[in-house]
Structures are given as C-alpha cells and as structure tokens.
BAKOL-186685 format. One record per residue (C-alpha): x, y, z. Coordinates in steps of 0.02 Angstrom, whole numbers, padded with zeros to 5 digits, always signed. Each point is the difference from the previous one (the first is absolute). Layout:
<rs>
XYZ
...
</rs>
This chain:
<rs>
+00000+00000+00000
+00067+00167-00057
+00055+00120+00141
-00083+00149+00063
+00136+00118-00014
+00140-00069-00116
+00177+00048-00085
-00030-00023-00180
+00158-00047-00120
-00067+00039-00136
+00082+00169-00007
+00194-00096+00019
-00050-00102-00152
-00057+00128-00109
+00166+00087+00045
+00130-00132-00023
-00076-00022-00164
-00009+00210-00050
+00162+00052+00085
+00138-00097-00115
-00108+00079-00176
+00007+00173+00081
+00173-00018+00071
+00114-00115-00102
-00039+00086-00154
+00046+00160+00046
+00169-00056+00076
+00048-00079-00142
-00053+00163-00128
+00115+00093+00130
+00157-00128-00036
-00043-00037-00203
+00014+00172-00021
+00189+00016+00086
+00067-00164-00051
-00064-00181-00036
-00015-00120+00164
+00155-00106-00070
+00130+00143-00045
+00076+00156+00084
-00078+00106-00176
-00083-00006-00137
+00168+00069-00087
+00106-00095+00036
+00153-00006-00094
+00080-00175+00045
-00154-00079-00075
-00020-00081+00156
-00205-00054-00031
+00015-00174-00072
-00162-00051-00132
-00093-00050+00129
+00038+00143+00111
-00116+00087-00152
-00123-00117+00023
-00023+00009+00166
-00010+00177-00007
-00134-00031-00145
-00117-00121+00141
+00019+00144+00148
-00061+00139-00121
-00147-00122-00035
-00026-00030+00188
-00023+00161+00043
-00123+00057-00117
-00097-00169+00032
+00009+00053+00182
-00050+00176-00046
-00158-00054-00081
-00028-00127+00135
+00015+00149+00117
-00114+00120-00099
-00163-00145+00011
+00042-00038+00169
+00004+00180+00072
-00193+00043+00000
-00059-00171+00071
+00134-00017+00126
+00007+00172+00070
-00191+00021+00000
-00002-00174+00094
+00105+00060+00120
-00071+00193+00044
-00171-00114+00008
+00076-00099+00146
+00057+00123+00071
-00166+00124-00012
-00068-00141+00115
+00102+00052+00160
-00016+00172-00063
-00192-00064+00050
+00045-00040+00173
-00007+00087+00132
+00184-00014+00077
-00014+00173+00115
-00129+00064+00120
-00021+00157-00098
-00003-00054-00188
-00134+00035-00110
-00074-00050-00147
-00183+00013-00076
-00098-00090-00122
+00027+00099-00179
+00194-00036+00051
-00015-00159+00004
-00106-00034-00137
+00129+00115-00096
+00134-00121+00066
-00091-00156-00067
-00018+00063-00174
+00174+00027-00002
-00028+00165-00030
+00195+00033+00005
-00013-00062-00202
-00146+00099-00041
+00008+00188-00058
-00183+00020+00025
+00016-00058+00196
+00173+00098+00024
-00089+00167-00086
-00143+00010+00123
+00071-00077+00152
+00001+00155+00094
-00179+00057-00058
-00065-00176+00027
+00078+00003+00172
+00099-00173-00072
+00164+00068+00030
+00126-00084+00137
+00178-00003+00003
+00006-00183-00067
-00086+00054-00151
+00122+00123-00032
+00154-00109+00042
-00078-00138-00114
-00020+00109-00138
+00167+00055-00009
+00072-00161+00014
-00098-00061-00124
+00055+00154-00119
+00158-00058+00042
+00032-00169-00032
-00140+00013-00160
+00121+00141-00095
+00175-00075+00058
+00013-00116-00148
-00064+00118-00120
+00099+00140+00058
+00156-00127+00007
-00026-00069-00169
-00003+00177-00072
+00175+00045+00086
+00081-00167-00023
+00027-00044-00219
+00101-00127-00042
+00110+00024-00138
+00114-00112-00092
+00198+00029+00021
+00147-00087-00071
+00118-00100+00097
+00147-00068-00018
+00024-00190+00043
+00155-00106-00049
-00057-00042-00136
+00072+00182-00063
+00146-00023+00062
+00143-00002-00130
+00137-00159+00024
-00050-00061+00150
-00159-00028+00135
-00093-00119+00071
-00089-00048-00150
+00030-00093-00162
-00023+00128-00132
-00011+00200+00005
-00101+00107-00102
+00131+00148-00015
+00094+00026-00177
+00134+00142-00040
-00063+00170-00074
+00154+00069-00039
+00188+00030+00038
+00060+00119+00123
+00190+00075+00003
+00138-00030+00113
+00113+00108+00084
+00133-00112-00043
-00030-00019-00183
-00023+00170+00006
+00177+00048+00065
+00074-00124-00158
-00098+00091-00139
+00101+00050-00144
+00004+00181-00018
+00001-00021-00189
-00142-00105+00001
-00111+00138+00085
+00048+00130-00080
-00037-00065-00183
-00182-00037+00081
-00009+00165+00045
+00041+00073-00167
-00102-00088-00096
-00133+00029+00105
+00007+00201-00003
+00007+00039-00178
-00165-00095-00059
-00103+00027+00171
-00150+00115-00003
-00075+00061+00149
-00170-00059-00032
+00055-00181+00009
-00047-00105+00117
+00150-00053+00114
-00049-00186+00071
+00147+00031+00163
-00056+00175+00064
-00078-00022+00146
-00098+00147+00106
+00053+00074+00151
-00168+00048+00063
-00128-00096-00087
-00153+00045+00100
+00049+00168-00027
-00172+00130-00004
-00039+00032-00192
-00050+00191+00052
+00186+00011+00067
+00105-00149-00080
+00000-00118-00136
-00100-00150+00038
+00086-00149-00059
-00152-00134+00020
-00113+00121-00057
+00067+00041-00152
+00084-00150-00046
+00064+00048-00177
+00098+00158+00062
+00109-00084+00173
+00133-00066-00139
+00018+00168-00083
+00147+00103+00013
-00109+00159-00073
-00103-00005+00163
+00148+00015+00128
+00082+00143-00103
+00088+00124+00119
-00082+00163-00100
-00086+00052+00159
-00168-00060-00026
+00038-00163+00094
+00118-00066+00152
+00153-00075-00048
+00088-00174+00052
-00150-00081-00020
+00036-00159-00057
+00152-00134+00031
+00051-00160-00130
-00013-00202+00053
+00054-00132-00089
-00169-00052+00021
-00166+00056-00101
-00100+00134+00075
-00134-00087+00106
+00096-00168+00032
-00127-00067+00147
+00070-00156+00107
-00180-00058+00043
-00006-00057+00185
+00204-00006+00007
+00096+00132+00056
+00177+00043-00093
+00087+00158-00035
+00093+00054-00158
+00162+00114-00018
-00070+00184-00078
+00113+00137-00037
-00075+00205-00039
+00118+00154-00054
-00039+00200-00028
+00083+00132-00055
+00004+00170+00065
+00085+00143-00134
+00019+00172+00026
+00108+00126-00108
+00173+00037+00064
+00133+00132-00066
+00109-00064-00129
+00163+00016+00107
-00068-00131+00127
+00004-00120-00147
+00140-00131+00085
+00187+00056-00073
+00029-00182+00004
-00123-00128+00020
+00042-00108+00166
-00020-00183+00049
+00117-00166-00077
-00125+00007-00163
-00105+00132-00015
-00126-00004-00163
+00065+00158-00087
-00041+00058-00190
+00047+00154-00105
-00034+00073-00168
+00042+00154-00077
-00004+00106-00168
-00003+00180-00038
-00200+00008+00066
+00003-00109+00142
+00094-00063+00136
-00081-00140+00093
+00071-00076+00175
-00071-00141+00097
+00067-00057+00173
-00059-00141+00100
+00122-00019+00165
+00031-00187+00050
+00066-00157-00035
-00078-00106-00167
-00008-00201+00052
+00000+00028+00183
-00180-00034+00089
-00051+00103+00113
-00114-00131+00097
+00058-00122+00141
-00052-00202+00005
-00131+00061+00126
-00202+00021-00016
-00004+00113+00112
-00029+00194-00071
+00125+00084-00084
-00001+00183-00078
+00140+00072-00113
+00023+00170-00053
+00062+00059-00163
+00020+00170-00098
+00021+00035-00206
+00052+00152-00063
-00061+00056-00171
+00085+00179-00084
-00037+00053-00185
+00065+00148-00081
-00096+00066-00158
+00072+00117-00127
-00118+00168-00035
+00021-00048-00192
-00108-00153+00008
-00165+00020-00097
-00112-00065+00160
+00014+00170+00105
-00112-00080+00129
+00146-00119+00063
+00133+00083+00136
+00132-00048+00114
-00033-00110+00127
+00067-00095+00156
-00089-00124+00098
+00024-00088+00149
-00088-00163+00053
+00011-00107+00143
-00073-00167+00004
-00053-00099+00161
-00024-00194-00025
-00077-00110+00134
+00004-00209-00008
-00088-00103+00129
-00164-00124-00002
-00197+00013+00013
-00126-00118+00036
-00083-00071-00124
-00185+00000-00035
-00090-00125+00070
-00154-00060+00103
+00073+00055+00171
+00023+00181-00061
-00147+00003-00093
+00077-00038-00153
+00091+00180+00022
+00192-00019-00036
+00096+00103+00159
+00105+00126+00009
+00205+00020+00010
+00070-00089+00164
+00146+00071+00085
+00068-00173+00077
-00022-00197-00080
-00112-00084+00129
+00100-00131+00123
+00023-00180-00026
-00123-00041+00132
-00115+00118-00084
+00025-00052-00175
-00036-00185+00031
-00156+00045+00110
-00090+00127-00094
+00067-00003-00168
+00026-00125-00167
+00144+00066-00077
+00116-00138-00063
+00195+00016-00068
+00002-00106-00184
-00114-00127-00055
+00130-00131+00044
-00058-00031+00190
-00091+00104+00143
+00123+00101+00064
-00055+00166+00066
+00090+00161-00063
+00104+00112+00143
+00014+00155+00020
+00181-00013-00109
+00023-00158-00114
+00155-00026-00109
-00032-00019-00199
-00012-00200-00064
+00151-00056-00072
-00109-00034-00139
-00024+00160-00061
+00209+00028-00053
-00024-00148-00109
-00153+00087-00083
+00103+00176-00019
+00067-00107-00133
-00163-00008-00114
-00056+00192+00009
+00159+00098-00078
-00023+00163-00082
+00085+00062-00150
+00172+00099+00094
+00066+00107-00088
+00035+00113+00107
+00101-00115+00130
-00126-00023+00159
-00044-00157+00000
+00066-00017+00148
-00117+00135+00083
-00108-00054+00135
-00203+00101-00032
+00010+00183+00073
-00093+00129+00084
-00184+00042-00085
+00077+00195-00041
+00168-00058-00073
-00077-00159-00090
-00138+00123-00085
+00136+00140-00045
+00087-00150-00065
-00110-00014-00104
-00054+00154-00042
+00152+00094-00034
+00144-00141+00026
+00086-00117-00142
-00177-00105-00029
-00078+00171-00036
-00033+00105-00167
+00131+00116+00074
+00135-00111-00056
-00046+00051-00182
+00072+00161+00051
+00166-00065+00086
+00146+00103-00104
+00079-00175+00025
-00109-00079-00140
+00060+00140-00099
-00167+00020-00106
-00064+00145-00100
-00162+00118+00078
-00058-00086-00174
+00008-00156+00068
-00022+00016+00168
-00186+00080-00044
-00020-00152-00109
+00033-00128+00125
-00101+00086+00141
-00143+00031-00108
-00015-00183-00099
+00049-00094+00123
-00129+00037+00143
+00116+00006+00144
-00058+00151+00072
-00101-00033+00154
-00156+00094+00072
-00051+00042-00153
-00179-00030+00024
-00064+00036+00172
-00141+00102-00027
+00036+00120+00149
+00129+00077-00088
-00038-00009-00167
-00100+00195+00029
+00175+00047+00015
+00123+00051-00181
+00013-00158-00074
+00180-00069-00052
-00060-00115-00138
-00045+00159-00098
+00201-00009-00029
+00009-00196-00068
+00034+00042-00150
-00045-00148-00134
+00166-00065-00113
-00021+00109-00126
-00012+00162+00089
+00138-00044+00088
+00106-00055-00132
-00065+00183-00091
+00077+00085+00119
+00154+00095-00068
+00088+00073+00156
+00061-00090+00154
-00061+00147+00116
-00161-00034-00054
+00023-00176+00040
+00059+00054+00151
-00134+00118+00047
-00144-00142-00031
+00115-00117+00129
-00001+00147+00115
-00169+00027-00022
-00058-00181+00005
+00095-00020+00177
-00032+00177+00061
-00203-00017-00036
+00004-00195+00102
+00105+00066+00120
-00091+00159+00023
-00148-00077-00008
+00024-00133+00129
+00127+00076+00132
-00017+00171-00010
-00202-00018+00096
+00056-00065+00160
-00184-00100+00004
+00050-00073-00185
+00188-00063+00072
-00099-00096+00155
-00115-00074-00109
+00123-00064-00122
+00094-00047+00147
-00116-00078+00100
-00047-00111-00150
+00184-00026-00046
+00019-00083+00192
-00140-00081-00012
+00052-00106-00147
+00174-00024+00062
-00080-00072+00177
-00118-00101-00101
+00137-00070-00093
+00114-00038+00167
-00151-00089+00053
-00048-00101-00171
+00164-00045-00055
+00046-00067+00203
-00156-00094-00008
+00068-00086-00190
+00144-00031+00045
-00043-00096+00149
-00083-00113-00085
-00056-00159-00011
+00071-00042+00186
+00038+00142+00098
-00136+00144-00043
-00119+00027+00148
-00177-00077+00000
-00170+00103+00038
-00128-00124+00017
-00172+00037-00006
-00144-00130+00078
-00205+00029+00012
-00024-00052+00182
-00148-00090+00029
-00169+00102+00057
-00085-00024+00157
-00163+00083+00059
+00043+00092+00193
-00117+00104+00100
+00040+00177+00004
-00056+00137+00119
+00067+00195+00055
+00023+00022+00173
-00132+00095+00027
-00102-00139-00074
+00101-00128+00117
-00051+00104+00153
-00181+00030-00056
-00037-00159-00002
+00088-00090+00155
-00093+00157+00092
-00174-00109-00064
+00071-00166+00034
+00066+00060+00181
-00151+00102+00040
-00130-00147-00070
+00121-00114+00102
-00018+00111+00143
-00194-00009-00011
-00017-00169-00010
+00109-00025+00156
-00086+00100+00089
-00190-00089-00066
+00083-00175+00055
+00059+00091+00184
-00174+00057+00036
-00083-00142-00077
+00090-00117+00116
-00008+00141+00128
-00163-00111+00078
-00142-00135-00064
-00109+00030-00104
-00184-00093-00035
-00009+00013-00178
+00120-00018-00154
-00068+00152-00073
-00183+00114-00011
-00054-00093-00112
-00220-00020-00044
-00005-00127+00134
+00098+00089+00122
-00094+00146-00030
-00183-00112+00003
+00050-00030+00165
+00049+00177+00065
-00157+00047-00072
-00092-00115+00092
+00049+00082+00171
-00044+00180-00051
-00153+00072+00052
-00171-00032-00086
-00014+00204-00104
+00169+00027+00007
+00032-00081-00179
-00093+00084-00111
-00121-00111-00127
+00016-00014-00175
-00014+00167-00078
+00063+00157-00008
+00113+00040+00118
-00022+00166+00096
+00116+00125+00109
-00101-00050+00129
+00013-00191-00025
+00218+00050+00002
-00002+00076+00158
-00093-00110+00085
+00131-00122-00054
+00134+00099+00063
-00063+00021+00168
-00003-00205+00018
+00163-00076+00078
+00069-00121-00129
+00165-00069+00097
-00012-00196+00045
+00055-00022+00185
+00010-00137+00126
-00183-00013+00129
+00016+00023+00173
+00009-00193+00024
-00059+00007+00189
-00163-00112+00013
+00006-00061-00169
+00006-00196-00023
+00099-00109-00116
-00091-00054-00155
+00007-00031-00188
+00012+00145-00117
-00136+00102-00007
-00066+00143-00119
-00160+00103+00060
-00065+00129+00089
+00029+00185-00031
+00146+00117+00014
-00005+00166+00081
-00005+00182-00037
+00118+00129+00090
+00142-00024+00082
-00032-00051+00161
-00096-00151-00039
+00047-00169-00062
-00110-00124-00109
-00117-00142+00089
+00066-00145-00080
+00157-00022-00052
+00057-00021-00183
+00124-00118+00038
+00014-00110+00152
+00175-00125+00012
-00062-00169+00047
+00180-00095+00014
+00031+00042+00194
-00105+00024+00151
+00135+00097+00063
-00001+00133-00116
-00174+00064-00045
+00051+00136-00133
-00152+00080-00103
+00023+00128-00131
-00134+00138-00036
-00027+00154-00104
+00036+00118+00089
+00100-00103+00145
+00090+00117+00133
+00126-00144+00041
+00162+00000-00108
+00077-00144-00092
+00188-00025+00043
+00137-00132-00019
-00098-00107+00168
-00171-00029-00098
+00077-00131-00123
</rs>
C-alpha cells in the first residue's frame, strides 16, 4: 500500500537521464573547438593524429550533436516534470504563516509557468505566487538554451594535418604530400658563377617591357587598402607588373621582393618557408666634382665613353665575383651606391638634354617568409629577422634539406658537394676571363650588366677600335640596348629616333655626324633614364630585381637533380569542429550553469520534505476539489469577478489535521473543507492507515505542517 507522505524518485531518474544531453555536449563543443580529445591541436605540425585519430574525432562530432538533439526533446518534458513535482510542496504548508489561495493553485496546476495567457493575467487574476514566477523563468530558460546555443555554436569544416601529409616519414604507409617547386640555397647560392648571372640578367633587360607579367615578384603588402595601395588579390592581373610599382610619385616604392618560387606558391596544411630577396634604389642629383676621382673597391664595375659631344662615366664601387651574403638564413642587408655623370655638348641638335650627375644608393635585404598555407590563412608572411631553432623547426614547421632524406635545414648549412660537380654543366661563353667569379651583389651584378663588358656599352670601348658608323650600326641592329620599352619612360625624348637604318647610316658623309648621332643616341638613353632621379630607381629597381631573380633561378638549377631544396605541398584532410566566440562560449555556459542552478535547487526543495502526490494532476486536483466548500467553485458558466474573489479568499494549502481524537482507519475521502483561516475541514482528505501510531490526515486548508518526521 502506497504511503501517505512519500519521497518520490522520479525526479533523480528524469535527471540522470537529462543531465549527460545538457552537460556532455557542451563540454565537448568547449574542447572540439580548442583541440580534438586525442591531440594537443588541431595544427599540429608533427602530424601526430594517426587515421583513426580522424575518425574518432569524426564519431565525437556525431555524439554531440546526437546528444544535442537528445537534449533539445528532452528539455520540455523533463524540466516541466520536475517544476510539477516540485509545485506540489510549493502546495504544502511547511510554515505557520504561509499562504496560498485557490486561483494560485489552480494557476499552479495548469502549469501556468508555460502559458502566456496564465503568466499575462496572473496579477489581475490574483494567480500570481512566487513559484509561478520562478517556474516561468526556468522554463524560459532551459526551453531557449538549445536554441540560443545552436545559433552561437556552427560547426565548420577545417583541414588537418595527419601523417599521412607528412613528407618521408610518419606513422603511416603512404603520404599525400608532392613537391610544388624548388627553393634556393644559401650554399648554392654562395657557388654561383658570376658569369652565369650576369648573362641572365642581360638578356633579360633589353627585351622586358613593363607591362609583363613577372611570375617571381612577389608583394610586400598584399592586403594592402585599394583606396591607399595596390591590392594584389584584388586585382590579380596588375601584382606582377613593374608599371604599377613605378617610383614616379603616384605610388610607394619597394613594394615587391623576387622568390624562386611562383607568386602564390601555397603549401596546403604544411608549413615551409622559402629564401626571398627585395632591393630599391634611392637617387638624388649630386655636383659633378663628387663624381669618385677613382672608383674604390678590388673590382669596381666602371665604364667610359667619350667623343667631341659627350662624355659618359659610370662608377660602381666594389668587388665583381665576391658575394656579399653569408651561408646563414638569417637576414642580411647590404648597401651599395652607383654613380652616373654625363656631359653633353651645347652643339647637339636635342637642346632639351643637359649635364647631369646622379647619385644612387641601393639597399638589398635577403632572408625567408612563410609560405602560404592553411595555418596562415593561405597568406604568405612577412621577412623574419632570425631562422627559427631546431627545436622549433621540427615542431612547428615542414621544411626539409634535399629530396634525398628528411633532414631538417639549420639555421647555416654548407652547399652539397654535388653542386661543384654540376658547375661543370652550366658554363657561359668567357670572354672576358671571370669564370672564376663567384655571383655578386644585386647593384654591381645589374651595372654589370647594364654598363659592364656584357653590355651595349662595349660597342663603344675605344679598345674595339670601331667607327661612330659602326658602332651606331651595331647598337641599332643588333637590339642590345636595354630598357627600351618600359612604358614609363617612353613620354620621355626617345633614343630610337637616332637608329638610323643601314642606308642612312652608310649615307652619311662625315664622321662628326656619325659622331653626333652616337652622342645623341647615348646622350637621349642616358638622359632619359638617369638624369629623372624617379626614372634611374625604376630602371634600377627592375635591373636588381632580375639580377636577384637570377641568383635565385640559376642556384635552384644548378642544384639539381639531388641537392636543390624541396617545397612540398599536401591537402590535409577536412574535419567538421564546433566553433564559438567567447562571448558566445560565456553566453551559453551562463544558461547551462544558471538552468543547472535551477534544477538543483527544484531537486533541494523537492526532497526538502514528502509529498502526497507526484504532481496536480486532474485527479489530484478531483480530490482537492472535493474538500472545498459547496459555492466556493463556481458552476459551469461564466465566470465572474465575484466568483474570483471568492476563490481567493479560500485557503488552498494541504496541511497535516490536528490528529488528537482521531482513530486509525482506511483511507478515506468525504466530508467538506473549510472556509477562512482559522478553520480546518471535517473529514479528512487523506487519512494514513499503515500505523496506529501515527494517525496523520491531510486537509485543505490543514494548519499542521509537513516536515521530514511525517514520512
């Protein structure tokens, strides 16, 4: 037979079985989204997360948003349940002095804490109570939760990198990563043939334009503002121009270094670097009597050429075949200056040409960037000062030596003894004795070629001993004279207006006139180029930039096929993560803790004493009506203010009968409850029959309280 007054577990089960849906979930959403539950990170570089690492991580995303949906059915029934239970010993009277009328707890056994209607006229109605209130807002609580968590909380797929991405070795059986390109060494670097470069670097000045694209120029700032910068993703067609980085004012300058690599080279979930290298020019007119009396340095690049019109000096202080750059990845910066004078006789036909000197100095930086890849966004990095440690290299980083074996590269490396036997395949033509050069500074390798022995101005060398007939012929037909087609400069007097075709030339009678068209042909490129210090850093900027790309292309071919560096590139493999802002993160453990919170407290004062019923249910609510008074209750019908208050006045709390005189006896339902407060009912609603010794009865409207001692 049931008991009178009872603990009821029904609350503990609904509990264990809501809790873990509400609470697991959200613990794991706060972890997924840091770093999956078998590995320090989601990035992690080692490629540490074995295959079924992934699928495990695959199963837990599952889990939770099974347990998420588990949670969002669950949360209505099982909190409702529970604020019912504990709206019973809201019901009871537990203290002398607590009240609570009829509308209230007819309110309370609607559940009027779910219903707008109830909650918007509970204070009119006279059905408001603080339960009612507390219910509702738990129930506001726990019903948005999920909603407001799932609009926080997306889950988006990332890429991660597993071993199986992991070039040479790893704990798995194959890799997915393949090589991109070929990156240049330091060391092959320091071997390069000066020769060799500089024969690049001619041939590449005379038939460039600056409207071609240039597949190794790279942008320094490529997320530059279009209002204020060039935008290199935006527009695509224009990062690879020189026109666009022209230093005529209307743009910044050193804007843009050289790789051996393409522009946009991604490493998909791996992370490598790659050796870059930038130069810029700064010119500036000087007085002719600071042009250098003798040009200093071991091997300085110096040219000369004069005739009764012009006199043209170039001086370029240094050492030819000596590089500048140490073994080391670290940064390094050189500085270097050029010196440019031209004297122009009054009697030449182009008046708008003058004397000139300029000055330029040249400041060179090598070093390496990050790559592009998934852990940057697939946005390459800037210049680092310092090569990242060992410790460093092996833990965050994929960068390999050669393609022979998976050694990492240090901060200094010497050159493969392969590459001295390859010096062997790449000689130049030598005429002029340097084979034995070693690849030099960008300023002295460009005025190499620009003004030294593999440049049109060795036509004019007095050593060739050629005519001004001849020497126009050979400049003219033979294309060797470079810059001749950048566009920037073309607004500017233009010297092919003095190529004179064979026959003119060979129409010409006198040798001064011969003369003057040299003079004029050198003067108006000269002029033209030099003579505007923005023109002389363009056309050196451009001239270093082909000289570094050369260091870098001819290191990387002669490297090869064992000893060039390898950038590998591998796709990763995607897996969907939960991801949240913090502000979501706190929003919602705020709802969790406070819904956790409420419930604790429901299952305190629901255990807090007995109760007689599950819940105020129809029958429970039969029975209470039962014991009101015959009129209270109004019939069926409207029902009137007057029907309300009468209602309100009637003392709805279920107490314990002065037991004193009453006998022992079944259960029994009858009689009629009372009116007031100082009254109790006749008969008892519910009599406990188990013990003689304890002759509890509960009535409307009871004045004894239910405690802990009653069960």
């Amino acid at each position: 037979m049931e008991k009178l007054l009872t603990y009821r577990k029904t609350t503990l089960w609904l509990l264990a079985v809501y809790l873990p849906t509400l609470i697991v979930p959200w613990v794991l959403i706060c972890v997924l989204d840091v770093r999956p539950l078998n590995a320090p990170s989601y990035y992690d570089q080692r490629g540490s997360i074995p295959p079924s690492g992934l699928i495990t991580i695959y199963v837990v995303v599952g889990l939770v948003r099974v347990l998420n949906s588990i949670s969002g059915v669950l949360v209505v029934p099982v909190v409702g349940t529970i604020i019912a239970q504990a709206a019973v010993v809201f019901t009871q009277r537990r203290r002398p002095k607590q009240e609570l009328n009829l509308v209230q707890l007819f309110a309370l056994a609607d559940r009027g804490w779910g219903s707008i209607p109830t909650l918007w006229n509970a204070r009119a109605t006279g059905a408001s109570s603080s339960f009612l209130w507390v219910a509702a807002l738990m129930t506001m609580i726990s019903t948005f939760q999920q909603p407001i968590q799932s609009a926080l909380v997306s889950f988006e797929g990332i890429l991660v990198m597993s071993c199986l991405d992991l070039p040479y070795i790893g704990r798995c059986s194959t890799d997915f990563s393949i090589i991109a390109a070929y990156d240049a060494e330091p060391g092959a670097i320091s071997l390069l043939p000066h020769n060799l470069v500089v024969a690049d670097v001619a041939s590449s000045i005379v038939a460039m334009s600056d409207l071609e694209l240039q597949p190794n120029l790279w942008v320094d700032n490529p997320y530059a503002r279009v209002d204020e910068d060039i935008d290199a993703f935006v527009t695509l067609p224009n990062r690879g121009m020189f026109f666009w980085y022209a230093p005529d004012g209307s743009h910044p300058k050193d804007r843009y270094f050289v790789s051996a690599l393409q522009n946009g080279t991604m490493t998909g979930v791996l992370r490598q670097h790659a050796i870059r290298m930038n130069s810029s020019a700064s010119c500036e007119p000087i007085p002719r009597a600071s042009f250098p009396a003798s040009c200093s340095g071991a091997r300085p690049v110096e040219a000369a050429f004069s005739n009764e019109f012009i006199d043209v000096r170039v001086c370029v202080p240094g050492e030819i075949g000596t590089s500048p750059w140490t073994l080391s990845r670290d940064r390094q910066d050189v500085s270097e200056e050029v010196y440019i004078d031209v004297g122009i006789s009054n009697t030449l036909v182009e008046f708008v040409m003058r004397n000139f000197t300029t000055k330029c100095t040249a400041g060179s930086t090598r070093g390496y960037f990050e790559l592009g890849n998934y852990f940057n966004g697939f946005a390459y990095g800037p210049l680092i000062e310092k090569w990242p440690e060992p410790e460093v290299i092996e833990r965050d980083f994929n960068d390999y030596l050669t393609t022979l074996d998976g050694s990492r590269p240090t901060v200094e490396d010497p050159p493969p003894d392969e590459i001295s036997m390859n010096l062997v395949s790449y000689g130049v033509a030598d005429p002029f004795g340097t084979s034995s050069f070693n690849a030099s500074a960008p300023l002295i390798t460009a005025a190499s070629a620009l003004f030294g022995n593999n440049s049109f101005l060795n036509i004019v060398d007095p050593h060739n001993n050629l005519t001004s007939a001849q020497i126009l012929t050979l400049m003219c037909e033979h294309g060797s004279i470079p810059f001749a087609l950048p566009l920037e400069i073309l607004a500017s007097p233009d010297f092919t207006a003095w190529c004179f075709d064979t026959e003119i030339a060979d129409n010409i009678q006198r040798p001064q006139d011969t003369d003057s068209a040299v003079a004029q042909l050198m003067g108006t490129w000269f002029f033209n180029r030099f003579n505007y210090t923005y023109h002389a850093e363009y056309i050196l900027d451009m001239s270093m930039f082909f000289a570094n790309r050369a260091v870098l292309n001819k290191a990387v071919m002669i490297a090869q096929p064992f000893a060039e560096r390898p950038i590998y590139t591998s796709p990763g493999l995607q897996l969907i993560k939960p991801s949240k802002t913090l502000a979501g993160t706190i929003i919602v453990s705020v709802l969790i803790a406070m819904q956790l919170a409420g419930l604790g407290i429901l299952v305190w004062y629901i255990y807090s004493v007995p109760t007689w019923t599950t819940s105020l249910d129809a029958l429970a609510v039969a029975r209470i009506g039962r014991g009101v008074p015959e009129g209270e209750i109004p019939p069926l019908g409207p029902v009137s203010e007057e029907d309300v208050k009468r209602m309100r006045e009637v003392d709805a709390l279920v107490g314990v009968k002065d037991a004193s005189g009453v006998s022992t006896g079944d259960l029994e339902e009858s009689g009629h409850a009372r009116s007031g407060s100082e009254s109790e009912t006749d008969v008892a609603l519910m009599r406990n029959k188990e013990a003689a010794s304890s002759n509890i009865e509960l009535t409307l409207g009871g004045r004894g309280l239910i405690k802990r001692g009653l069960v």
